[in-house]
C-alpha positions as CSV (number, residue, x, y, z in Angstrom):
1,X,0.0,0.0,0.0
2,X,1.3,3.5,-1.0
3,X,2.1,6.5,1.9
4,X,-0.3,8.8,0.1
5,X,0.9,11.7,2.9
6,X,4.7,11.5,1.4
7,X,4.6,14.4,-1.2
8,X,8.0,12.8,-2.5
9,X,5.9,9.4,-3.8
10,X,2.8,11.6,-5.3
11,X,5.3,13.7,-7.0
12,X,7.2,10.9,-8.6
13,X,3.9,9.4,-9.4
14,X,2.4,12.2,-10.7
15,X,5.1,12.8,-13.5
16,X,4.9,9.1,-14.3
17,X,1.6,9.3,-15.3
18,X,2.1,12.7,-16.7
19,X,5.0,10.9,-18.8
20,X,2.7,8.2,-19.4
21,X,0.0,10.5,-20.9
22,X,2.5,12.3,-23.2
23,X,4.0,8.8,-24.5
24,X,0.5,7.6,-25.3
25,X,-0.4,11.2,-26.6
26,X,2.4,11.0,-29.2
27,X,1.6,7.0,-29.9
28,X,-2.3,8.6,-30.9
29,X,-0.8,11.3,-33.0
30,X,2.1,8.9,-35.1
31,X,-1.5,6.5,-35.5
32,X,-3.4,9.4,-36.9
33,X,-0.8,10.6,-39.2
34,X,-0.5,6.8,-40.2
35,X,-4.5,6.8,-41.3
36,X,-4.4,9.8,-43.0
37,X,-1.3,8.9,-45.4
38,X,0.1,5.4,-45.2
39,X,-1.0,2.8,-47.4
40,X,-0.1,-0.9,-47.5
41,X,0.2,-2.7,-50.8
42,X,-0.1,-6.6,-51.2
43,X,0.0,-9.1,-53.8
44,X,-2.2,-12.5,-54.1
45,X,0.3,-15.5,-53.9
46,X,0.0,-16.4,-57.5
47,X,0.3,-12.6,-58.4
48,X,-2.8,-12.6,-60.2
49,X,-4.0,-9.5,-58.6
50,X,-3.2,-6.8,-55.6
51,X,-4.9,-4.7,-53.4
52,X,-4.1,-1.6,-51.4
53,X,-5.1,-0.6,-48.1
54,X,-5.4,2.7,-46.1
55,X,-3.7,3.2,-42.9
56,X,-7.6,1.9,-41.2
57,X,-6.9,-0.8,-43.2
58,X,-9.9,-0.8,-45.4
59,X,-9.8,-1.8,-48.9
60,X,-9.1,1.6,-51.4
61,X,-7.8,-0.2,-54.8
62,X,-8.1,-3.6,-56.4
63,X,-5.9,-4.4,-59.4
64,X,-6.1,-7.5,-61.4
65,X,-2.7,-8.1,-63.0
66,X,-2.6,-9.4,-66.6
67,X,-5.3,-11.9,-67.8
68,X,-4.5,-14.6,-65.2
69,X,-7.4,-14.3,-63.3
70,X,-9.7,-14.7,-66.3
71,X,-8.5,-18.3,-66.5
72,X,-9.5,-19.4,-62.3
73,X,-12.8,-20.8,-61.7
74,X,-14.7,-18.7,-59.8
75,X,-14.1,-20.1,-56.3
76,X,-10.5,-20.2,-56.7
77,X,-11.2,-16.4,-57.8
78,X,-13.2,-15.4,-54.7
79,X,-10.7,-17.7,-52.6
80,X,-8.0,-15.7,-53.8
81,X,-9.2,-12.2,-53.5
82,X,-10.6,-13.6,-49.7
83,X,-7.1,-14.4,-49.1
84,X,-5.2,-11.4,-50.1
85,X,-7.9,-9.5,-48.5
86,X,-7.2,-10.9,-45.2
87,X,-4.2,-10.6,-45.8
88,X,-3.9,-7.3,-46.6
89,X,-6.0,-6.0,-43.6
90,X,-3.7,-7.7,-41.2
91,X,-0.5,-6.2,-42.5
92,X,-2.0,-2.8,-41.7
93,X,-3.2,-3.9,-38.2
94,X,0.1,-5.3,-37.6
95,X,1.7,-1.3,-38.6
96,X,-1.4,0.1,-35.9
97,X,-0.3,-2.9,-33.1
98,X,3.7,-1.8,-33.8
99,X,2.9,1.7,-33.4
100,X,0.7,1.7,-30.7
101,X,3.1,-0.4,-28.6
102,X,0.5,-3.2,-29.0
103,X,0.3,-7.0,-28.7
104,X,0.1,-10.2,-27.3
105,X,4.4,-9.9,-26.7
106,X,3.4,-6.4,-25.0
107,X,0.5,-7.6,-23.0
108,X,-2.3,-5.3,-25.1
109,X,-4.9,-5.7,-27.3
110,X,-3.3,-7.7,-30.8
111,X,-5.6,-5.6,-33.3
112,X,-4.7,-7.9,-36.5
113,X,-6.1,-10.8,-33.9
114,X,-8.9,-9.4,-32.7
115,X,-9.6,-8.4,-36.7
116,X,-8.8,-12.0,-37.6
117,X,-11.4,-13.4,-34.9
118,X,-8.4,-15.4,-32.7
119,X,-9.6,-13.9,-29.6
120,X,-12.2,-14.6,-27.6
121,X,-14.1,-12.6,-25.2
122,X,-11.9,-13.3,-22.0
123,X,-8.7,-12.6,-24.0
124,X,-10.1,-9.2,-25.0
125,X,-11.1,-7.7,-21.4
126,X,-7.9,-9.1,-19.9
127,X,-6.0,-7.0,-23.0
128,X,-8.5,-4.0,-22.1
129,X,-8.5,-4.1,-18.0
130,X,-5.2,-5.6,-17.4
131,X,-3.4,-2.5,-17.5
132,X,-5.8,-0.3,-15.6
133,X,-6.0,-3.2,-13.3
134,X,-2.0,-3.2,-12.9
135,X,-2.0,0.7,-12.1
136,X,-4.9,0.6,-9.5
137,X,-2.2,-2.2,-8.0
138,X,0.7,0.6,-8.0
139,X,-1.9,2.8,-6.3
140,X,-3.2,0.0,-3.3
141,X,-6.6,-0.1,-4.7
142,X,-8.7,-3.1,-4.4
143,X,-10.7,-3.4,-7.2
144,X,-13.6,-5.1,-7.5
145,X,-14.0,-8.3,-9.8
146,X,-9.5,-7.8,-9.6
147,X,-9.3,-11.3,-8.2
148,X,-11.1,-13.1,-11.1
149,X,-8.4,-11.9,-14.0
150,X,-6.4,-14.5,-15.3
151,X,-3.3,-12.4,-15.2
152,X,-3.5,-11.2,-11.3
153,X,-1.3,-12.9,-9.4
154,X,-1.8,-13.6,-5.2
């Protein structure tokens, strides 16, 4: 449990969550900028076509290289463009998870697997109250529902 009457311990904890703020302001800001002009490019395993995505990750340009795709049945066609589509979408979550300091390795939220449907509804809380959870430990606060988190410790 913290001394809340020692100034020297609110002070220091203070600018760490000041720091903390700033860090995560400047994460935000590199993310925004990303959206706005980043775009990821990727190619279908055969080559036969390629799409580009903004920095959301949403689909802005489809091209189908040479005639090759003319020549696929029409599932392998929609398999394909499935494919690279996924694909493609997870690339640019990947660029958001690397910026943001996110993760499974960094104990957040793994955007391209939340995208991709790999998490389940536990994984996601834990990914979204661990950290809050962790900080009200720094502070001494109980909270409530603390003891039930996979990742908390006795």
């Amino acid at each position: 449990m913290n001394d809340w009457t020692s100034p020297g311990d609110s002070d220091r904890m203070l600018e760490k969550a000041l720091a903390d703020l700033n860090a995560e302001r400047e994460k935000l800001t590199e993310l925004s900028r990303v959206w706005k002009e980043e775009t990821t490019t990727v190619k279908a395993k055969d080559q036969s076509l390629s799409m580009t995505f903004d920095g959301r990750g949403d689909l802005v340009d489809l091209v189908f290289n040479e005639s090759k795709y003319r020549a696929m049945p029409p599932a392998q066609l929609a398999s394909v463009i499935l494919e690279t589509l996924r694909n493609g979408r997870a690339k640019s979550l990947e660029r958001m998870n690397e910026i943001m300091g996110l993760g499974e390795s960094k104990g957040g939220l793994d955007l391209a697997a939340f995208a991709a449907g790999e998490l389940d509804a536990e994984q996601i809380m834990e990914s979204l109250m661990g950290p809050m959870y962790e900080k009200m430990d720094e502070f001494g606060v109980e909270m409530p529902g603390r003891h039930e988190t996979p990742r908390h410790k006795e």
